[in-house]
C-alpha positions in Angstrom: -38.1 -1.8 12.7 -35.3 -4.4 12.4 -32.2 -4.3 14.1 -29.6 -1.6 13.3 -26.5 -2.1 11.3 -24.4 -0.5 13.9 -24.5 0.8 17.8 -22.5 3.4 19.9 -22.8 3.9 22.9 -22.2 7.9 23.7 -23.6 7.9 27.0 -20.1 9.4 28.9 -19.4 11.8 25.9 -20.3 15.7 26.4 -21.2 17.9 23.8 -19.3 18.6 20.9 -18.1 15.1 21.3 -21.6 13.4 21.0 -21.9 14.6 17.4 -18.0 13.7 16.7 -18.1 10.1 17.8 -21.2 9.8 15.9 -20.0 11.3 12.5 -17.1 9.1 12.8 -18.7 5.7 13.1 -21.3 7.2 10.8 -18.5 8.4 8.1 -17.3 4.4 8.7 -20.7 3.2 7.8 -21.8 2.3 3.5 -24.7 4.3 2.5 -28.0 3.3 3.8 -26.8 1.6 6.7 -28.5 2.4 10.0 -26.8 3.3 13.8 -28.0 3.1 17.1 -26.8 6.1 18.6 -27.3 6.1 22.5 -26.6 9.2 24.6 -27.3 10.8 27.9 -28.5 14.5 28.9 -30.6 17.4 27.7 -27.6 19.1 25.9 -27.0 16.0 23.1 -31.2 15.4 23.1 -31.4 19.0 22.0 -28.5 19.2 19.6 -27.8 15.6 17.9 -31.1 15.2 16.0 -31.0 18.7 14.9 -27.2 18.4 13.6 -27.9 14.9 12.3 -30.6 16.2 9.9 -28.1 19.6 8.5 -25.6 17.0 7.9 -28.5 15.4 5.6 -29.2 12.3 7.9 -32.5 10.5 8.1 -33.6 10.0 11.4 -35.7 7.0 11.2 -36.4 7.3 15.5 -36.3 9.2 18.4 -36.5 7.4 21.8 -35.6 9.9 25.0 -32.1 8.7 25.2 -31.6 7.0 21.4 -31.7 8.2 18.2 -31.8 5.5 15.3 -30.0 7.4 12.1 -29.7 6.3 8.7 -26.6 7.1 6.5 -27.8 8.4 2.9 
């Protein structure tokens, strides 16, 4: 996969703030571009990809602690 478009790092964010820093760089971000989201903990690996994809985000990878996401 090439490189992403854009990378945050959420790795000292708890949850609900995860998924808020990431819909804000994502909402920042022109359609199709892709983010490297990095995080830390079961709570965000549980919760992020699942809320990603109700939001109607393609997640393009998973890795145990990174989630590449692409904004429609």
């Amino acid at each position: 996969m090439k490189a992403p478009d854009h990378c945050l790092d959420i790795t000292r964010e708890t949850c609900p703030m995860t998924f808020v820093r990431a819909r804000l760089q994502l909402d920042r971000m022109a359609s199709g571009e892709v983010l490297e989201l990095r995080f830390a903990g079961e709570e965000p690996r549980r919760n992020l990809p699942r809320t990603l994809r109700e939001q109607g985000y393609e997640l393009l990878e998973e890795g145990e602690d990174v989630l590449w996401v692409r904004k429609p």
